[in-house]
KERO-848903 format. One record per residue (C-alpha): residue number from 1; x, y, z. Coordinates in steps of 0.2 Angstrom, whole numbers. Example, Ala and Ser with C-alpha at 12.3 -4.5 7.8 and 13.67 -1.06 7.14 Angstrom:
% residues 2
k X Y Z
1 62 -22 39
2 68 -5 36
***
This chain:
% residues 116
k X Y Z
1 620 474 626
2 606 463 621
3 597 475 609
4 615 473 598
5 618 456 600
6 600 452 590
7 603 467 579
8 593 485 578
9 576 487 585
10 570 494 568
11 567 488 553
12 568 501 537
13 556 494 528
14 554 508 513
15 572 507 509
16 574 495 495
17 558 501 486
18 563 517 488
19 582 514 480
20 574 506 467
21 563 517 463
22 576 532 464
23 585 521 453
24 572 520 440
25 568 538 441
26 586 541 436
27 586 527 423
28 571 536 414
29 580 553 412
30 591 544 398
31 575 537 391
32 562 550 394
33 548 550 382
34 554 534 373
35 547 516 372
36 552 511 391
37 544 528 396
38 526 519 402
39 538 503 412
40 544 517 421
41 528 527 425
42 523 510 431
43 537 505 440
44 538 523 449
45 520 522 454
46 518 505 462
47 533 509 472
48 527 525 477
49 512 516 484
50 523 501 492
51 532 517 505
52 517 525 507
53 509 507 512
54 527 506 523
55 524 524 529
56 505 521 536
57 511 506 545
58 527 515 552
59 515 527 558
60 524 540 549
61 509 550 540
62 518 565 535
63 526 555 519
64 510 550 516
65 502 563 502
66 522 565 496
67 519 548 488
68 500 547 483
69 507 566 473
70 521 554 466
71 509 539 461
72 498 552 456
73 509 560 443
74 518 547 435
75 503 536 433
76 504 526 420
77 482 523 417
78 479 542 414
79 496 551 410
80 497 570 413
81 502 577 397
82 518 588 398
83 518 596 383
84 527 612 381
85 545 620 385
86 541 624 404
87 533 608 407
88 545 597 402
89 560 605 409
90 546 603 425
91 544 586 423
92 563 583 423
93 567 591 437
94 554 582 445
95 564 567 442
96 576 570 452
97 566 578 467
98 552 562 468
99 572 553 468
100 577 564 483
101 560 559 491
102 562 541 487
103 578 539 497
104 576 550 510
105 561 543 514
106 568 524 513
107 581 531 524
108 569 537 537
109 553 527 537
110 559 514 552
111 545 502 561
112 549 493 579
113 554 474 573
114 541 461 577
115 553 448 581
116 556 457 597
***
């Protein structure tokens, strides 16, 4: 009965990063390859750093190298170049999985409250 009274005993962190990163990530499909393309590749990546930072103090190290691989690809300092057919159409789909990631992880990332 107390524990409602005062709220949950978590905290979910990661969750509006990772909504506002998923919602970037969609945001760029319509722009892709345009002149907002390098806000976004920031956007994404610093984001993806912010829930791993949220991950690592959750204790949740799985989610961990999911992000660094996602700050990794779309940083915006030294771009991987996806030239080619295969690779874009690999690059868009990607969109939509590192979205997937994002709010599924915000979703599940939860830390005690310090309040408590």
């Amino acid at each position: 009965m107390d524990q409602n009274r005062y709220g949950p005993a978590f905290q979910r962190n990661a969750l509006a990063p990772g909504m506002l990163a998923a919602l970037a990530l969609v945001v760029s499909q319509l722009w892709l390859a345009g002149a907002w393309d390098e806000v976004f590749r920031y956007v994404v990546s610093i984001l993806a750093l912010i829930v791993a930072w949220f991950a690592i103090q959750a204790k949740h190290w799985w989610w961990v190298p999911v992000f660094l691989a996602i700050a990794v690809m779309w940083n915006p300092v030294a771009p991987i170049a996806w030239e080619g057919e295969a690779l874009a159409a690999t690059f868009f789909w990607s969109h939509w999985i590192a979205a997937a990631a994002f709010l599924t992880a915000g979703l599940l990332i939860k830390a005690p409250r310090e309040d408590r």
